[in-house]
C-alpha positions in Angstrom: 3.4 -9.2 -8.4 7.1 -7.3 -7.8 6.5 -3.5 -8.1 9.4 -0.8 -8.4 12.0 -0.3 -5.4 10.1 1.9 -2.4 12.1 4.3 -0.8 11.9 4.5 2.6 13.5 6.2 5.8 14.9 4.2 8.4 12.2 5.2 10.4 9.9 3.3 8.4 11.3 0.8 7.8 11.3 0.0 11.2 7.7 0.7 11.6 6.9 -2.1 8.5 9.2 -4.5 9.7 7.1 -4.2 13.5 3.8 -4.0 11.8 4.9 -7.4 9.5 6.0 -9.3 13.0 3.0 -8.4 15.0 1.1 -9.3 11.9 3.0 -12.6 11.6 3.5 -13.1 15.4 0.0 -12.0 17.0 -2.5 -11.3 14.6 -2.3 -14.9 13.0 -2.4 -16.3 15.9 -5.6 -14.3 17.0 -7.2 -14.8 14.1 -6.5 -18.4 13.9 -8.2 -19.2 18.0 -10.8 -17.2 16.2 -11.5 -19.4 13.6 -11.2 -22.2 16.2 -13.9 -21.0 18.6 -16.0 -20.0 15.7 -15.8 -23.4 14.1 -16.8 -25.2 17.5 -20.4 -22.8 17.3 -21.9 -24.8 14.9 -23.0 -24.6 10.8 -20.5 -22.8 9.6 -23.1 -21.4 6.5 -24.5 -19.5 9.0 -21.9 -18.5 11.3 -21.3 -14.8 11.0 -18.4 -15.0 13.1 -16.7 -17.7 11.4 -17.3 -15.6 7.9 -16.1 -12.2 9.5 -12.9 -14.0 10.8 -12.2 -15.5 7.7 -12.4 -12.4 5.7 -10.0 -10.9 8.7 -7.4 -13.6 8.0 -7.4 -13.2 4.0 -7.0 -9.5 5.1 -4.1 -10.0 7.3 -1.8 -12.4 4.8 -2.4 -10.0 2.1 -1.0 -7.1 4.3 1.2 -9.8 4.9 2.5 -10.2 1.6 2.2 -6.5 0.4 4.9 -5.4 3.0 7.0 -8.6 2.5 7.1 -7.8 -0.9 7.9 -3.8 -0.2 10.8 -5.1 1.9 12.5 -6.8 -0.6 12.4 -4.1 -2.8 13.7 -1.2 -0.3 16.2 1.3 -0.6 16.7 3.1 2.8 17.1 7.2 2.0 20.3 7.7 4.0 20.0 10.9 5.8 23.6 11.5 5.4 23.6 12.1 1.6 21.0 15.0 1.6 21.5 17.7 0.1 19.8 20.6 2.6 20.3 23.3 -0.6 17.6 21.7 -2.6 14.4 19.2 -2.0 15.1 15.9 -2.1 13.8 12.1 -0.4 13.6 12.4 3.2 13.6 16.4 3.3 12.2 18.2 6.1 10.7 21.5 4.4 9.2 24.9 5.8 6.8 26.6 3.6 4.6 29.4 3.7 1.5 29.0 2.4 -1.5 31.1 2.8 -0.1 33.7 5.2 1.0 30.1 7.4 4.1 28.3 7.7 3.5 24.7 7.1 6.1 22.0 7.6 6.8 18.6 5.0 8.6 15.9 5.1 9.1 14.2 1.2 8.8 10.6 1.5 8.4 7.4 -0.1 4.4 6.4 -0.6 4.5 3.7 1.9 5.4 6.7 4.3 2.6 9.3 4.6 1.3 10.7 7.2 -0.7 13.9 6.5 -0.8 14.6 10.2 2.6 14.3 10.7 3.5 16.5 7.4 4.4 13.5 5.7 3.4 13.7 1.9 4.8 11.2 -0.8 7.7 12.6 -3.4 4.9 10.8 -6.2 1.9 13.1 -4.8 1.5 16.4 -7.1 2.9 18.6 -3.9 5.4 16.4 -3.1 6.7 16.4 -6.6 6.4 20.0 -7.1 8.9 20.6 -4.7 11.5 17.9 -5.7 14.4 19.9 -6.6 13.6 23.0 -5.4 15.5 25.9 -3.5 15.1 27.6 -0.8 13.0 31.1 -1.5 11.5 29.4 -4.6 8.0 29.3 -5.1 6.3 26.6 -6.7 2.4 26.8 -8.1 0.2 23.7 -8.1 -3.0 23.3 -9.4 -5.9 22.0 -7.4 -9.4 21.5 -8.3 -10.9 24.9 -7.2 -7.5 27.1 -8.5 -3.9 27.4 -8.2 -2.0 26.8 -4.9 1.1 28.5 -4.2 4.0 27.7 -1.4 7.1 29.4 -0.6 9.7 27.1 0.8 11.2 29.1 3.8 13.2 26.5 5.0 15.4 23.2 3.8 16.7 20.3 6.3 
């Protein structure tokens, strides 16, 4: 199942295309001595070991195939295009909020990091301040009232 080009920094794209080789060049191979050993215990209907490291390996080719399939449908936000008078892919952003300045960074789903200030452009925040200026203040709606921000800084 093809989905929709993901935008992505360079960054992360080279953080998928590590995770995919270790995936591809360690973790199958880890899995699969796994299997192995697990196979030589015995009854394989009641081998827990065996069943946990089959349900590893279906878990591993599926990550497998999700970021094989995000990598063909990439398109790299190129840092040099940004426009640093409004919110766009890939912006760095100072806001205040709540008498605190926060700092985002608007990227692509396949890219957040809420400890790192990374929130997604598709997330109601991150698309709240998509387009914005510097000095405006945006409003969002959250369960228990409205949310305002301030962005202080762009770039």
């Amino acid at each position: 199942m093809e989905k929709d080009t993901t935008f992505i920094t360079k960054e992360g794209l080279v953080k998928l295309k590590k995770e995919l080789e270790d995936l591809k060049n360690v973790k199958r191979k880890e899995i699969a001595w796994r299997i192995q050993e697990a196979k030589e215990l015995g009854d394989l209907s009641e081998n827990a070991e065996y069943a946990e490291a089959k349900n590893e390996q279906s878990f591993i080719e599926g990550r497998i195939s999700e970021l094989e399939n995000i990598l063909r449908n990439v398109t790299i936000i190129d840092d040099q295009k940004k426009d640093n008078d409004k919110v766009t892919l890939g912006t760095k952003i100072k806001v205040k909020f709540d008498g605190k300045q926060l700092t985002f960074i608007i990227v692509g789903p396949d890219e957040i990091d809420p400890e790192e200030g990374k929130i997604s452009h598709q997330s109601p925040i991150g698309r709240a301040f998509l387009g914005k200026k510097i000095g405006e203040t945006i409003q969002i709606a959250v369960p228990n009232g409205v949310k305002e921000y301030k962005i202080i800084s762009i770039g």
